[in-house]
N, C-alpha and C positions, 0 to 999 in steps of 0.2 A: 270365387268371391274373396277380396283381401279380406284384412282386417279391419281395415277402415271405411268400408263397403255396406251398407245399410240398405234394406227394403222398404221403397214407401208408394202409396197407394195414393193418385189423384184425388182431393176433393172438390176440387171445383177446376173448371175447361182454364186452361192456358197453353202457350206455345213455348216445347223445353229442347229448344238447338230448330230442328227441322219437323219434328213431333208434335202433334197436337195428343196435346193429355186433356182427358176427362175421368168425372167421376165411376165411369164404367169402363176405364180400362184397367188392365190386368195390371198389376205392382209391377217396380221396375228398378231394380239396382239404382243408386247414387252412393256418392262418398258423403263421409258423416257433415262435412263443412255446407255441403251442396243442401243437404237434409234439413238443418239448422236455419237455412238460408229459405228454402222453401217452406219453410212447416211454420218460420218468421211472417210471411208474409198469409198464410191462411191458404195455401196453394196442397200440402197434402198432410198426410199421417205418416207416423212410423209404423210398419207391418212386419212383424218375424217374428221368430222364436227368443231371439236375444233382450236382457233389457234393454230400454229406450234410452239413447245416450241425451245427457242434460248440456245444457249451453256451460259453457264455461264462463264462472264469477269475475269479471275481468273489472266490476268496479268495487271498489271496500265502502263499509258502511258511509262512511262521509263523502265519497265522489255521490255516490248515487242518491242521497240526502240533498246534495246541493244541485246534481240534475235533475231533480222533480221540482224545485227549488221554483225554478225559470217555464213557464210556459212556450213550448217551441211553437212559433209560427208555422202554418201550413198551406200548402198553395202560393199563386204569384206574390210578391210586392205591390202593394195598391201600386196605380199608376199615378206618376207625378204629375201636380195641375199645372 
């Protein structure tokens, strides 16, 4: 296991490369980036003996002020009449 190498535990069924993951299968090595990535979307946990690595602050108090700012759209663009 590197450094960068983290255990995380399915929570809920998805498909990760060729694998179906669910909530009953056994924890599975990812890298911390991959971790972040899934654990973003509601897809697993972080499981081991190490602390749990946090996302990195990549916006400063005023970016992230002015991105709550603006309501993001979700789903298609209505269709034009």
């Amino acid at each position: 296991m590197s450094v960068d190498d983290v255990m995380v535990k399915p929570v809920r069924t998805f498909l990760e490369g060729s694998d179906l993951k669910h909530p009953e299968s056994e924890p599975y090595r990812v890298s911390r980036s991959r971790m972040m990535e899934l654990r973003g979307n509601g897809l697993v946990e972080h499981v081991g003996a190490g602390p749990e690595p946090e996302a990195p602050d990549a916006l400063s108090a005023e970016d992230s002020q002015a991105a709550t700012a603006v309501p993001r759209r979700r789903g298609r663009p209505p269709k034009p009449r």
